[in-house]
C-alpha positions as CSV (number, residue, x, y, z in Angstrom):
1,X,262.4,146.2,-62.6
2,X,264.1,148.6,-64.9
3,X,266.6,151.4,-65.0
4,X,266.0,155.0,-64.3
5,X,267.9,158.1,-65.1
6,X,266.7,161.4,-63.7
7,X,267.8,164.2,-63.5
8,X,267.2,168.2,-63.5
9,X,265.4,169.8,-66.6
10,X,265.9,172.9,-67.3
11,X,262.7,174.1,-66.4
12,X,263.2,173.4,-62.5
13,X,261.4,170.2,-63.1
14,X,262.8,166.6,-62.7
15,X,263.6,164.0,-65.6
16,X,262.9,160.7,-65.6
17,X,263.5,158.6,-68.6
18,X,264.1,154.9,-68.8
19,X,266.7,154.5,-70.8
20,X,266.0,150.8,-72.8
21,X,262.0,151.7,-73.4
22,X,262.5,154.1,-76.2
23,X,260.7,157.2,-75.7
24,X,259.9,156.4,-72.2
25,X,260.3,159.8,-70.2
26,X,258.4,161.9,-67.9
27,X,258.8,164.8,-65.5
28,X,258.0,166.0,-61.9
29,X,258.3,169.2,-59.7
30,X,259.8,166.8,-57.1
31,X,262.2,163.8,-57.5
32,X,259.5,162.2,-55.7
33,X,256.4,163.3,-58.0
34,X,259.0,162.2,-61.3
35,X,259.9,158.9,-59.8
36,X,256.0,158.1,-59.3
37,X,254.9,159.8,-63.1
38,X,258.2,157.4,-64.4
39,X,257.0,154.2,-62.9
40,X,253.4,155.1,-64.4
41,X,254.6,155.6,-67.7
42,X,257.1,152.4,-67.5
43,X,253.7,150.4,-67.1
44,X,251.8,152.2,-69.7
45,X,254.7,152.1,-72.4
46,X,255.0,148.2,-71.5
47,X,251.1,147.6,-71.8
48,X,251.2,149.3,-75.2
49,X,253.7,146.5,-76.5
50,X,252.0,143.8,-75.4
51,X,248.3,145.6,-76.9
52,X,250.2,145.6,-80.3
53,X,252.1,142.1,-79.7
54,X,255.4,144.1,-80.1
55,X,258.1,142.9,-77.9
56,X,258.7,144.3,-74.7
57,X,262.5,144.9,-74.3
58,X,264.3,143.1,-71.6
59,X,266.1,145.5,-69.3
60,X,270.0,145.3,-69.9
61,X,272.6,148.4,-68.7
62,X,276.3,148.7,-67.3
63,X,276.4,151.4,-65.3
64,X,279.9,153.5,-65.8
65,X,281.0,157.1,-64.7
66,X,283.2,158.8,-66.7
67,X,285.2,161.3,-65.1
68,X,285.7,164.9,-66.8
């Protein structure tokens, strides 16, 4: 299980990056189709570790809003 942030790009497309795999982001016309490409690329990004024997990070977050 890991964290997600998305969010709207400025294209009109969704964001979806996950914030402790590095690098990890992906997109969708629909929160739907970003939350589905995210997941895809949170498998592949974690394959590629393990392929190189790097180490996968473990997921870790505090979620906080700040007020403005």
């Amino acid at each position: 299980m890991r964290q997600v942030i998305i969010y709207p790009g400025e294209d009109g497309y969704w964001v979806a990056e996950c914030p402790t795999l590095p690098g990890c982001i992906s997109q969708g016309k629909t929160k739907e189709e970003a939350i589905q490409n995210i997941r895809e690329a949170i498998e592949g990004h974690i394959a590629a570790l393990e392929d190189d024997n790097l180490p996968v990070p473990e997921e870790q977050f505090e979620l906080l809003t700040v007020a403005v």
